[in-house]
DRENKOLTOR-174725 format. One record per residue (C-alpha): x, y, z. Coordinates in steps of 0.001 Angstrom, whole numbers, padded with zeros to 6 digits, always signed. Layout:
<rs>
XYZ...
</rs>
This chain:
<rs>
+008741+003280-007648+006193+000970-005978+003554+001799-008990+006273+000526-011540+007634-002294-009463+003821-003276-009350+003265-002914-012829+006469-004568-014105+005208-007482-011931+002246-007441-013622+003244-007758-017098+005648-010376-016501+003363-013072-015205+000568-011609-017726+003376-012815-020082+004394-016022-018471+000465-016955-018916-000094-015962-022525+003376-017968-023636+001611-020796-021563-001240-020798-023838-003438-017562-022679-006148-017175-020407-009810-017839-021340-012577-014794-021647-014570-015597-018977-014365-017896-016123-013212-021912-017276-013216-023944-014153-016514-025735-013878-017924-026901-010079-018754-030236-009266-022597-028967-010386-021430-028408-013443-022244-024807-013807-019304-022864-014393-017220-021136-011576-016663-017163-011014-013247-016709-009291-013430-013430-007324-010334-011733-005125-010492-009709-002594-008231-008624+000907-010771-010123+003368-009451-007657+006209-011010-004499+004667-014199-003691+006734-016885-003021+005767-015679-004178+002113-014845-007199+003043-013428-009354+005938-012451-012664+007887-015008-014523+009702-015058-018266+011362-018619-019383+010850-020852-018619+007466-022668-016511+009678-024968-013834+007376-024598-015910+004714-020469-015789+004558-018474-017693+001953-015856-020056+002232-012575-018756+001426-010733-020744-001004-008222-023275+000849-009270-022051+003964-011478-022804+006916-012216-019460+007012-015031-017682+005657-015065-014145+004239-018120-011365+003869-018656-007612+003572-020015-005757+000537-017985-007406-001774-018845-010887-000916-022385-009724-000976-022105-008136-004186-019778-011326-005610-022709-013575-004537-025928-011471-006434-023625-011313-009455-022294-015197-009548-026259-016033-008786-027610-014020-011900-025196-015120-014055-025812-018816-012744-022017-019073-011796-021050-020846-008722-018547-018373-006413-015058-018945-005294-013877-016624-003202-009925-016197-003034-008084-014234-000711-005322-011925-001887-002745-009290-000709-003588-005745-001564-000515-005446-004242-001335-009045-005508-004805-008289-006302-003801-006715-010014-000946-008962-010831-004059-011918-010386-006439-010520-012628-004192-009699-015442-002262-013361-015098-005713-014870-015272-005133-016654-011836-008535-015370-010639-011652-013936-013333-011865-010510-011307-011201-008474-008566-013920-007090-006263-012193-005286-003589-013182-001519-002898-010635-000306-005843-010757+003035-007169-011083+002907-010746-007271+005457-011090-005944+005707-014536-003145+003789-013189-005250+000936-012966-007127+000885-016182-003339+001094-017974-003419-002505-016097-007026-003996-016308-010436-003318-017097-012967-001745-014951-017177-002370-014728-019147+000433-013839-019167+001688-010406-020717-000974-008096-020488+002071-004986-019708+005673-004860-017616+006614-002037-016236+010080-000522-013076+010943+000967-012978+011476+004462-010655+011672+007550-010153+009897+010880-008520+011313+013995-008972+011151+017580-011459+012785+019796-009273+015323+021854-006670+015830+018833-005735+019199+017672-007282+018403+014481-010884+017019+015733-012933+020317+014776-011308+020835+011618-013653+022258+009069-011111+021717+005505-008069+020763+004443-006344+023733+005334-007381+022983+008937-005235+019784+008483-001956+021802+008157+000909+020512+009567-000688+017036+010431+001158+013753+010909-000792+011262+008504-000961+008187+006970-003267+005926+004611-003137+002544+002534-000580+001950+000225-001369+001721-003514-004579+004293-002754-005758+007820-003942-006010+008566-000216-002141+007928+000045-001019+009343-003707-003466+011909-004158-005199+013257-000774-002173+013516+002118-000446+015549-000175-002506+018166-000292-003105+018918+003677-000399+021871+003845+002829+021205+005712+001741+017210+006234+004563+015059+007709+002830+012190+005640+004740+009017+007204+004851+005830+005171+002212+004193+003585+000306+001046+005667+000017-002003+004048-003560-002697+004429-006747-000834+006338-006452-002184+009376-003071-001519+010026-003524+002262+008933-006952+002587+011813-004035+001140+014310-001721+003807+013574-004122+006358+014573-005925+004177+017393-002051+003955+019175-001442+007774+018380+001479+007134+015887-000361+009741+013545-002548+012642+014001-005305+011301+010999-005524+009440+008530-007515+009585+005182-009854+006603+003793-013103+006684+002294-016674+007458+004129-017712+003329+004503-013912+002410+005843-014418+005598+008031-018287+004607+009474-016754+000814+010086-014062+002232+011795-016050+004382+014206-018029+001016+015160-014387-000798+015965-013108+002471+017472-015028+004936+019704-012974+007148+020228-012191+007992+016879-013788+011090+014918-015071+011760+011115-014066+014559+009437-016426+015087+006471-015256+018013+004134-017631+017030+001194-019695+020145+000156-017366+022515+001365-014967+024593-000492-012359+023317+001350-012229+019671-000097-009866+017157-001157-010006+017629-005046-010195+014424-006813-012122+013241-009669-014939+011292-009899-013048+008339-011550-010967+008177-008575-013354+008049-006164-015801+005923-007939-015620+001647-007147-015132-000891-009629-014802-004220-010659-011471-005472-012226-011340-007469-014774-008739-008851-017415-007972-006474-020117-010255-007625-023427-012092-009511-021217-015344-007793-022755-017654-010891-022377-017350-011420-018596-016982-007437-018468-020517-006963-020561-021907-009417-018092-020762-007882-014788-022442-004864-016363-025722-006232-017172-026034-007044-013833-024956-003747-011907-027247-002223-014203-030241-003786-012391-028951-001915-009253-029744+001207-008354-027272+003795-005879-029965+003300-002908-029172-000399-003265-025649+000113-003207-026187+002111-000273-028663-000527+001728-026161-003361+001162-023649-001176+002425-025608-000544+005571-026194-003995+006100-022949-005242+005856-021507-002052+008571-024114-003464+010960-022876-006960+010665-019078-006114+010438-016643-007545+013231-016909-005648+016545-020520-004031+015302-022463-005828+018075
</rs>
């Protein structure tokens, strides 16, 4: 029901826009510079993808009508793009479930947020190639019943939780045997405080959201099943991070592209690095 609610949403203000007139192919606000202006979304509370911070500390943008700043791998990533495209960046913070809705109404020019690219999604919008390759992993507590599991099936029987609107909430909790998978959180943070205050026995995110959480919380534990036989089984496509874009939007999507394809996975992985040790709580 939420997936429909969300997509209904979505095609009624993609609607409202094209009876307005339509939305351009590639970014058309212009900067005081004159160069033209790349309008990126993102959570900014979704360490180490991307967060809230005060100064423009480690080279931080400005959120849009904010005194905030935001930063994390997606603000890093939003800035090499915007600079080899010679765009000037706007960065413009958005709820999880709004994200979507923004792209296809033409409100912002993408989305660079940690999605999965999900078939679900790319009924919606159109996705660049991956700009990181994550894994699926687990948190619980040191102590827990669950802390030397070695699979899934060691899950069994677990009280769980993850974000709403992800694979690790749709696809993953359900298959841990017996779960008592409680409802969906509405963002990240919320989920690591479920676990942190014991409301849940894990909870299942991704391996960067899982090494920033063990920075914020100690006593928390990472359960790694990759390379076993006892995995989550998901495809590559769902576990594979993209950048959204409107649908048709092939010239700002070609461009994205050409400059992802100047990155390589070890650069993916050192920005990723950097922007864990510079997270909130990391020193």
């Amino acid at each position: 029901m939420k997936r429909f609610v969300l997509f209904t949403m979505a095609l009624i203000l993609a609607a409202s826009l094209l009876f307005a007139g339509g939305a351009s192919d590639n970014s058309s606000t212009v900067s005081e510079s004159g160069r033209p202006v790349l309008r990126v979304a993102m959570e900014c509370s979704y360490a180490p993808y991307n967060w809230t911070q005060t100064t423009d500390a480690n080279g931080a943008v400005r959120i849009s009508g904010s005194s905030d700043y935001a930063y994390g791998y997606d603000v890093m990533m939003a800035k090499y793009i915007a600079e080899q495209l010679g765009y000037d960046l706007e960065i413009v913070k958005l709820d999880w479930d709004s994200l979507v809705p923004a792209v296809i109404s033409g409100t912002v020019d993408c989305v660079i947020a940690g999605q999965s690219i999900t078939s679900d999604r790319l009924q919606m919008v159109d996705f660049s190639t991956p700009y990181y390759y994550a894994s699926i992993i687990c948190l619980t507590n040191s102590g827990s019943a669950y802390e030397n599991a070695q699979g899934v099936s060691d899950l069994r029987g677990a009280t769980c939780t993850s974000q709403l609107g992800t694979i690790w909430y749709d696809v993953c909790l359900p298959q841990i045997p017996d779960a008592n998978i409680l409802p969906a959180q509405e963002s990240a943070p919320a989920m690591l405080v479920a676990l942190a205050s014991n409301r849940v026995d894990i909870v299942c995110t991704d391996m960067p959201t899982g090494q920033a959480a063990l920075v914020a919380y100690p006593n928390m534990k990472l359960l790694d099943f990759s390379g076993s036989d006892d995995d989550f089984e998901v495809s590559e496509e769902e576990i594979n991070i993209g950048i959204s874009v409107q649908k048709g939007n092939t010239e700002l999507l070609d461009k994205i592209n050409g400059v992802l394809a100047t990155l390589t996975v070890d650069d993916f992985n050192r920005m990723m690095d950097e922007a864990i040790s510079v997270q909130p709580l990391s020193e």
